[in-house]
N, C-alpha and C positions, 0 to 999 in steps of 0.2 A: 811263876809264869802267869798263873791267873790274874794274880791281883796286880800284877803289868799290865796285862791284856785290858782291863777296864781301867787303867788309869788311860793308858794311851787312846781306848777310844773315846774317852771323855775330851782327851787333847786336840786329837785331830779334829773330832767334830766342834769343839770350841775353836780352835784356831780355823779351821775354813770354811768354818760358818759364814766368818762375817762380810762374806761378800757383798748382802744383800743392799746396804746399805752405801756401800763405795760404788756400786752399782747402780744404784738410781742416782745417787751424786756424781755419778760420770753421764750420766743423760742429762743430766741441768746444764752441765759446765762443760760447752764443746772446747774449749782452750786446752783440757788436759790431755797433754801429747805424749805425757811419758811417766812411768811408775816411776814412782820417788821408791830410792834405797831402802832397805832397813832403817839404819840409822837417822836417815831424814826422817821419817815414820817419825822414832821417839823424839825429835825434836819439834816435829811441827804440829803434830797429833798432841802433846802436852796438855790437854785443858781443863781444868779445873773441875767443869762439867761430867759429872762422873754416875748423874742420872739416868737410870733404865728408863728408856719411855715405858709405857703404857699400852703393850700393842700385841695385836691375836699372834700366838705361836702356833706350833708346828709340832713342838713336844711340850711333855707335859711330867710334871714331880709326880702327881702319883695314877699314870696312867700307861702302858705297855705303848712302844713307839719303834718306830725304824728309819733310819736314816741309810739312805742310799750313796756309799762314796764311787764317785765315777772319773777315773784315770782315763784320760783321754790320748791317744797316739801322736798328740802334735807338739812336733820339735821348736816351733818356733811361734808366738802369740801372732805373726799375720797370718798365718795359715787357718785357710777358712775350710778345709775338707779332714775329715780326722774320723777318730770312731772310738770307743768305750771297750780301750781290751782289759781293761780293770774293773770291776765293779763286786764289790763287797757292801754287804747288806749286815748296817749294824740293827740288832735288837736288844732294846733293853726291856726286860720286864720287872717293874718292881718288885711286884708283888710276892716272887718268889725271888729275889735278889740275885738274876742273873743276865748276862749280857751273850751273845750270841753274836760272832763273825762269821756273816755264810761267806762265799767264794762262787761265783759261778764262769764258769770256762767262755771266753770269749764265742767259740764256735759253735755254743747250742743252741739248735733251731728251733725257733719258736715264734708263731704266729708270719710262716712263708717267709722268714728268716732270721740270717744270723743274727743272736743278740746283741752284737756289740754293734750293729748297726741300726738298731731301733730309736736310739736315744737322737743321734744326729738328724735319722730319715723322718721320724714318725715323731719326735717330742716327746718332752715330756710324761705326758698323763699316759702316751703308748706305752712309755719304757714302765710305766706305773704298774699299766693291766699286764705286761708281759714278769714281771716280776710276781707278781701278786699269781698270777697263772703257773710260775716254776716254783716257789718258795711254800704260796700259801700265804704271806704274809705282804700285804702291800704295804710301800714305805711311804710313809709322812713326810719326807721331804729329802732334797739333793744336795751334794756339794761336789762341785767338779772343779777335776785341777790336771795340770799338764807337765810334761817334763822338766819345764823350766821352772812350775811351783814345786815341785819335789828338790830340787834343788835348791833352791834358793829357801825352804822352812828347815829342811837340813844344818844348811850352811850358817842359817839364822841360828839357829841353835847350839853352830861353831862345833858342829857333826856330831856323831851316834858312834856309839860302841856296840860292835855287832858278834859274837859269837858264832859261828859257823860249826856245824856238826859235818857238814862233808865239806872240801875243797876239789873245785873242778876246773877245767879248760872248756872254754866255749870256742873255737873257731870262727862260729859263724853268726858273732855279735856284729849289728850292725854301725856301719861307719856312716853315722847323717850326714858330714860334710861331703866326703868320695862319693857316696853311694855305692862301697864296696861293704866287704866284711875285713873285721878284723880278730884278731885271737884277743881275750880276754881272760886271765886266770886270776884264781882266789884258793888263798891257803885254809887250811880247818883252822879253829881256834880265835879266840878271842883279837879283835884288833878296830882301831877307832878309824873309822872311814867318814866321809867329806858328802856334802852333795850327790858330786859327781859320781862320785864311785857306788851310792846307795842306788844312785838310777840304773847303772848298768846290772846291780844286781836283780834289781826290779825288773828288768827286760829279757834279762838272758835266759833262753828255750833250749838251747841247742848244745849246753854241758854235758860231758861225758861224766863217771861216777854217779849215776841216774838222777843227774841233776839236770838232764833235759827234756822238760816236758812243762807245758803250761800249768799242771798242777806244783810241780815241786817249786814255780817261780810264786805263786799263790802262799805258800810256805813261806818264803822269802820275804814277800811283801808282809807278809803277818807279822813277822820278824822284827822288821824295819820298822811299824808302828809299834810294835812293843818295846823297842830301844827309846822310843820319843821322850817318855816320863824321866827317865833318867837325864836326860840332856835340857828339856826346857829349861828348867830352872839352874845349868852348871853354871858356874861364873864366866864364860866363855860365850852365855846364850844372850842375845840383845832380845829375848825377851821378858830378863831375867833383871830386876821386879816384877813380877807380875800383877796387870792390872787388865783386867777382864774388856774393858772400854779401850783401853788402849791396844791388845792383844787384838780385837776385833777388827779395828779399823787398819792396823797392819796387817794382817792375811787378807782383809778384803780387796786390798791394792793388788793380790796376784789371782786370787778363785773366785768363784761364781759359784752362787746356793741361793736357794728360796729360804734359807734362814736367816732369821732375825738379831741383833743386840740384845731382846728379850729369850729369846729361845737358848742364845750365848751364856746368859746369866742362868736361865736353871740349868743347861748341861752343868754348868762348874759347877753348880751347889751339891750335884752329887758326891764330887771329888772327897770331903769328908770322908763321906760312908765307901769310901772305893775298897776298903778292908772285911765289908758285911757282901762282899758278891763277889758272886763266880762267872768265870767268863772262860767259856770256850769258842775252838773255831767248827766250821764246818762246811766241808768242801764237797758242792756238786760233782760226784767224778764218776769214776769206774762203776761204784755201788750200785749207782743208782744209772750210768747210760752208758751207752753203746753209738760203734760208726758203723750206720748201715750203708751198702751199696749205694758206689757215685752215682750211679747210673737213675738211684732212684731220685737225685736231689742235682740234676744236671750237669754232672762229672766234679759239684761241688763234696770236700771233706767235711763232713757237721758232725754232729754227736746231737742222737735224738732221746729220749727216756726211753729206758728198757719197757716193750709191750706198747710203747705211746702213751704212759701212768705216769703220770706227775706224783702221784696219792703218797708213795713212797718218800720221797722228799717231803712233802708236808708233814707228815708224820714225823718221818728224822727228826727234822728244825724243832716240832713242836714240844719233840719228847725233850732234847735241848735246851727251850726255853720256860719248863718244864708247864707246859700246859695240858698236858695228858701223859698218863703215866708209861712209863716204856713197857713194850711187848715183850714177850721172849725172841721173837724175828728182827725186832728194834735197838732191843740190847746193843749188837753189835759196832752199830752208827759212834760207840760209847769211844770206839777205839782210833777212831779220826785222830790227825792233830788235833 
């Protein structure tokens, strides 16, 4: 599981890196009215040109970095109101070869509010300081994506084999198009799922067999990135040659990141060495906060750090990425997913 765990974040972050770039070529060229396919991808992206420019990154081969993945609640690319109920803080530290997934719960308040509303309300560099304030660790740069990109890098890949340790009924998944609920169930055991099916797992809060709570869907989602490395390259994936230049410029057609084609080249140069590091996850939850009284936060539900102490999260993450050594009081945090 470890050495899934940093291949797939090597994946994702190379694969929805490459926004940056399709990104500012969608600001030159007002004619592009619509995302070309996959397939269109490899055929018209083809070129020869297979040069890394020359240009400042974001991450670094031999320096500590963090990449901020930001899943966005919008069902549909015109919708322009949305929020970050996803957000996983990758860290990689060379130097003691290890990788680090935190997890932070949509609903924790911080800096007069919720975080999943900081990124849309306040930007960027806010959602910077407010992370860097919960973690201890500010991230070097973003890559956000939406329902439809989960789907469709899934689907790309001609779907994921996902193993389930519990099997639940969700009732109260919701139905985008009605705007009702619908039942949704998942058996335990191993089985290969589609896009579609990986997004509902991704979403679902409200499973019984205590598989309803925004932490066990954080699980879930962890899951689903560590299925990725297995599928990129199946004979089924149209991403499969894989070709760093060409991989970038197709994901860039569906997400948006401040990373670069240069920054895309050294993530993958780790890929090699994906066997010398360890990589765990690590989830802002219980351990570490509490829901104090609506009353105190305007009849709103939040979850704020135990005592109003960050310190303890910082410590957790750092003993993690092993930047200080763990305490006896720290130990514990060992036994996370």
């Amino acid at each position: 599981m470890i050495k899934k765990l940093f291949i797939i974040t090597l994946l994702v972050l190379v694969s929805s890196v490459v926004v940056f770039t399709a990104y500012q070529a969608y600001k030159l060229s007002n004619n592009v009215k619509e995302l070309i396919s996959p397939t269109g991808s490899l055929s018209k992206k083809d070129s020869k040109d297979t040069k890394i420019p020359d240009e400042p990154t974001k991450v670094s081969k031999d320096k500590m970095f963090s990449v901020l993945l930001l899943g966005i609640d919008r069902r549909h690319k015109s919708e322009t109101s949305f929020r970050t109920d996803i957000m996983i803080l990758v860290s990689v530290n060379q130097t003691k070869k290890k990788v680090v997934f935190t997890s932070v719960p949509r609903d924790l308040w911080v800096n007069g509010g919720r975080i999943n509303a900081t990124y849309v309300g306040s930007g960027w560099p806010a959602m910077q300081d407010a992370f860097e304030r919960i973690t201890g660790q500010k991230p070097d740069a973003f890559i956000q994506s939406d329902f439809e990109d989960l789907v469709w890098i899934v689907d790309t890949m001609g779907g994921i084999d996902l193993d389930l340790e519990t099997g639940f009924i969700d009732s109260e998944y919701p139905n985008d198009v009605t705007k009702t609920y619908q039942t949704v169930s998942f058996n335990s055991g191993l089985q290969h799922v589609d896009g579609r099916t990986a997004l509902i797992l991704s979403r679902s809060r409200h499973g019984n067999n205590g598989e309803g709570s925004d932490f066990k869907r954080m699980l879930r989602q962890h899951k689903i990135l560590k299925a990725m490395p297995e599928a990129i390259l199946s004979t089924k994936s149209l991403f499969n040659p894989l070709n760093v230049k060409k991989f970038y410029e197709m994901v860039t057609e569906h997400m948006v990141t401040d990373l670069g084609l240069k920054d895309t080249d050294i993530l993958w140069s780790f890929y090699p060495q994906r066997n010398e590091y360890t990589v765990e996850s690590f989830l802002v939850d219980s351990t570490f906060l509490h829901n104090p009284p609506l009353s105190e936060y305007g009849g709103a539900w939040v979850l704020v750090p135990i005592n109003n102490d960050y310190s303890p999260i910082h410590t957790a993450l750092s003993v993690k990425l092993g930047l200080i050594d763990p305490a006896p009081e720290t130990i514990k945090t060992e036994e996370q997913p």
